[in-house]
C-alpha positions in Angstrom: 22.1 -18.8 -23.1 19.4 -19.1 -21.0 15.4 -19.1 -20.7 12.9 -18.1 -18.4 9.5 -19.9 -19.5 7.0 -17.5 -18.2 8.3 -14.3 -19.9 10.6 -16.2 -22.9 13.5 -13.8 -21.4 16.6 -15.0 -22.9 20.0 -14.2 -22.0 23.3 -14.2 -23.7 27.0 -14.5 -21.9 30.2 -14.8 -23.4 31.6 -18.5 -23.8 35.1 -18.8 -24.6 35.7 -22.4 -23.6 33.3 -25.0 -24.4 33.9 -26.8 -20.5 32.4 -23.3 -19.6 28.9 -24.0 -20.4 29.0 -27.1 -18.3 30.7 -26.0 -15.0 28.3 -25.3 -12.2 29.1 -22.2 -11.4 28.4 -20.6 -14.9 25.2 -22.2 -14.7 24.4 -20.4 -11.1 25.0 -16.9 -13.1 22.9 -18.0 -16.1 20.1 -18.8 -13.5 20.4 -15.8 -11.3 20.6 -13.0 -14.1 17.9 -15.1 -16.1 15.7 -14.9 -12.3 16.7 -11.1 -11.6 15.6 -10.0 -15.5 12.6 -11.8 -14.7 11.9 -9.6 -11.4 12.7 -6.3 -13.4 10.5 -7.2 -16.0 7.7 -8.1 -13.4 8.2 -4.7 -11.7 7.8 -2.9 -15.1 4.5 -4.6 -15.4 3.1 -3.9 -12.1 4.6 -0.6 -12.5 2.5 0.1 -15.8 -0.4 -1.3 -14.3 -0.3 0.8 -11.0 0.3 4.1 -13.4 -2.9 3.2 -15.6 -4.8 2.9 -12.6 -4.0 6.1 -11.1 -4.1 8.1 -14.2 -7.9 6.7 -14.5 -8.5 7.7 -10.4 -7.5 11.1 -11.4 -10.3 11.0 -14.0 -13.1 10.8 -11.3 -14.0 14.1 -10.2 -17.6 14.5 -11.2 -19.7 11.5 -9.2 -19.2 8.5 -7.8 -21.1 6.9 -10.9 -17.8 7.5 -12.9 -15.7 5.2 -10.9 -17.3 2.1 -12.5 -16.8 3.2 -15.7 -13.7 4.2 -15.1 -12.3 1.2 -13.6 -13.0 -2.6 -14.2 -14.1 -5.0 -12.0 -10.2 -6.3 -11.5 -8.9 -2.6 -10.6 -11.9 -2.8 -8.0 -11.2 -6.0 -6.4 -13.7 -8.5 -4.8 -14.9 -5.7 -2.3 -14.6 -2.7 -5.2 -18.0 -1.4 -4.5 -16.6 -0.9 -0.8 -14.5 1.6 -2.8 -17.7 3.8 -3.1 -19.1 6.7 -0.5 -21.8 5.1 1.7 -25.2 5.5 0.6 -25.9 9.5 1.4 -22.7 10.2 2.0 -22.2 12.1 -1.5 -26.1 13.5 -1.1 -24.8 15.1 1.9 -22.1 16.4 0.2 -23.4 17.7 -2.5 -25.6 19.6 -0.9 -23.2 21.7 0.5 -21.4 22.7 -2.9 -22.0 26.4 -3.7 -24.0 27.7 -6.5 -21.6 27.5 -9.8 -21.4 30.7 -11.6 -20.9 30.4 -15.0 -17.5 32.4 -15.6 -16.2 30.4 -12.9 -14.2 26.6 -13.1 -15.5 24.8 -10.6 -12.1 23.8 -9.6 -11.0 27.5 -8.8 -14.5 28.4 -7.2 -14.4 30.8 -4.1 -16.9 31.9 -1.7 -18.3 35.2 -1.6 -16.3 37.9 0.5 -16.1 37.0 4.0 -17.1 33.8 3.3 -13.8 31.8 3.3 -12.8 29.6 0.9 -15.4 26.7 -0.3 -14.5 23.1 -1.0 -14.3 22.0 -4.6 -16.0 18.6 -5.9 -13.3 17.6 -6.6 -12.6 17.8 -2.4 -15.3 16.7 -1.2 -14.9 13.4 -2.9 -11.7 13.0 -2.0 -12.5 13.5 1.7 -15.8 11.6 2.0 -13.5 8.6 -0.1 -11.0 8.5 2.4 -13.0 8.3 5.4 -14.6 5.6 4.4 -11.7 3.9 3.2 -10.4 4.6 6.8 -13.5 2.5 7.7 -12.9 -0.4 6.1 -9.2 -1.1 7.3 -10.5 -1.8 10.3 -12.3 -4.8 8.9 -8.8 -6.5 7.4 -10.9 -9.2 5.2 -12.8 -6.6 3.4 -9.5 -4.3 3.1 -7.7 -7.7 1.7 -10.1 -8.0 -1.1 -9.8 -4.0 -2.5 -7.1 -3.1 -4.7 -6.3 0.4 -3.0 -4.6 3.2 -4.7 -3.1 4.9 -1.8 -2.0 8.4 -2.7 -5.1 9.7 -4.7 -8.0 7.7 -2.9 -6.7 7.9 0.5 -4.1 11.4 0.8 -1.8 11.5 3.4 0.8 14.2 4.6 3.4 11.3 5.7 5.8 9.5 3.4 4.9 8.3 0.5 5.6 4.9 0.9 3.3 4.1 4.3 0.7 2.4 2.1 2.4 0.2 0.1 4.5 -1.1 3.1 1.0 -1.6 4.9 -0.7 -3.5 2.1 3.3 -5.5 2.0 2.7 -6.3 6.2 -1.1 -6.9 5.1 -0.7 -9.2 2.3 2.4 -10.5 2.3 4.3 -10.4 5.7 1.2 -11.5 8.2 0.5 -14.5 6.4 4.0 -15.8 5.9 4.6 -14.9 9.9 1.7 -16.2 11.5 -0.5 -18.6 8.8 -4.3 -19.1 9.2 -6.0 -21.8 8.7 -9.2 -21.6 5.7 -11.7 -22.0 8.1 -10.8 -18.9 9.8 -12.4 -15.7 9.1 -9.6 -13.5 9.4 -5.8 -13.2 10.3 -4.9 -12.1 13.6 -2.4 -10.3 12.8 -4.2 -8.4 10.5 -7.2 -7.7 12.3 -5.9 -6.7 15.5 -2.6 -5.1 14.8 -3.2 -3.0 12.0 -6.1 -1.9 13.5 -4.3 -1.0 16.6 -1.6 0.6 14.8 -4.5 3.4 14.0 -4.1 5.0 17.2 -0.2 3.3 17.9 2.4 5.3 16.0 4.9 3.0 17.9 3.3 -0.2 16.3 2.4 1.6 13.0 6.4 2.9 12.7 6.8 -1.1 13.5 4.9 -2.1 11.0 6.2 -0.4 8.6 9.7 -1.5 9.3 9.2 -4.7 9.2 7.2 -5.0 5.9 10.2 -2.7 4.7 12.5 -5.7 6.3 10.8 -8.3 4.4 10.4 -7.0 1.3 14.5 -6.7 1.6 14.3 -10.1 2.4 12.1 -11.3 -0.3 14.6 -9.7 -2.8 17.8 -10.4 -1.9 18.8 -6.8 -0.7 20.9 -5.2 1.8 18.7 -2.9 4.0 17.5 -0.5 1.9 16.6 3.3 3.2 12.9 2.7 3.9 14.1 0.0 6.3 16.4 1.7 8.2 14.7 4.7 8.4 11.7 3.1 9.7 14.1 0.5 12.2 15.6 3.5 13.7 12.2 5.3 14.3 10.7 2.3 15.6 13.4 1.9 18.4 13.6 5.8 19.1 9.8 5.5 19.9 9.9 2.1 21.9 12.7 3.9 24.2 10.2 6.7 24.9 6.9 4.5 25.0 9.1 2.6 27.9 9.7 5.5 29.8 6.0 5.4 31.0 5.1 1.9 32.5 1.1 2.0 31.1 2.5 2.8 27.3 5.5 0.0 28.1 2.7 -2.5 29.3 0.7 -1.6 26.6 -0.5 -4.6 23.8 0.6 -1.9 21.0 4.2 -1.7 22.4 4.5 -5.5 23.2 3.6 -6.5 19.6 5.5 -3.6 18.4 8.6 -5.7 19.8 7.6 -8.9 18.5 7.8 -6.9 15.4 11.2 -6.3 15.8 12.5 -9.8 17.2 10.8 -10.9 13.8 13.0 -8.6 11.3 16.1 -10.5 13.0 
């Protein structure tokens, strides 16, 4: 029987000889399932967490007042008011939102005939929100300090997991790789890679990999799909990037190597 102190997370194994207890190998299975019911238990929570914080995202449709109501000062981060639409941003907006008729939802609303088809509030919040959230990864300390929820505040058309292996390379990977001293503003890695992996996909498919990579790392995994997948799509694109001599000299495909070297 053993115990993990932070989450009192006991475990029970069979014992049939006393001398059992005491070798060292049953005590390397007590500690590891004791540490990997620990993890799962962990996960679970962030898990919980990440689903109350999008259900109350999905609650903020009406203005941009809502979202402080709707989430505390911890779901907003240091930087949470960054979260908000610039100052006129939603005026601007707003102003081009049709005319409500009565015996019509709002979320169904259409133009006239020949008029096309009008943006819902609902739309134009969602667009204005992830422009400027666009904004602000390009100043990595500000980005650091915001707890982003990727797939309602910021909608994508790509896999579902680019964001949360972004925020892994962001948080995680760049610090471990390449640490910064306090009295530096910002990490390198962070403020000129991600950015460059904007307009990269080479060093953005990198990127992705090798967050993938280390979070396989970090938990004791075999390569998992995302990692491969995004491995293999990272060296299809390097071989074409190195076709062309100005894309193979480029700083985007040299760090998107370095990348690489690193998962090994």
């Amino acid at each position: 029987m053993d115990r993990v102190t932070k989450e009192r997370v006991w475990q029970f194994l069979n014992i049939t000889e006393p001398k059992q207890a005491r070798s060292r190998d049953f005590q390397k299975c007590v500690q590891g399932n004791a540490r990997r019911d620990y993890r799962r238990s962990e996960l679970k929570k962030q898990a919980h967490e990440y689903t109350e914080t999008r259900r109350r995202w999905k609650d903020i449709h009406k203005s941009p007042s809502s979202v402080t109501e709707s989430l505390s000062q911890d779901d907003l981060g240091i930087a949470g008011v960054a979260l908000l639409p610039r100052e006129g941003s939603w005026n601007r907006a707003a102003s081009q939102w049709p005319e409500q008729d009565p015996g019509v939802s709002s979320t169904k609303q259409q133009a006239t005939a020949g008029a096309g088809l009008i943006w819902t509030e609902e739309e134009i919040f969602e667009k204005e929100h992830a422009r400027h959230l666009q904004d602000i990864l390009h100043h990595s300390q500000t980005y650091l300090n915001v707890v982003v929820e990727p797939y309602i505040s910021c909608p994508s058309g790509g896999r579902q997991d680019y964001y949360p292996l972004v925020n892994h390379f962001i948080l995680a990977f760049a610090p471990s790789f390449l640490p910064v001293d306090k009295s530096l503003d910002q990490n390198p890695i962070n403020s000129l890679w991600v950015s460059w992996s904007l307009a990269s996909p080479v060093l953005s498919s990198a990127i992705l990999a090798c967050a993938a990579v280390h979070q396989d790392q970090l938990c004791g995994r075999k390569s998992s799909v995302q990692a491969v997948y995004y491995t293999g799509q990272t060296i299809s694109l390097l071989n074409k990037a190195l076709e062309n001599l100005d894309m193979a000299l480029s700083d985007s495909t040299i760090a998107a190597v370095a990348l690489l070297i690193a998962n090994e």
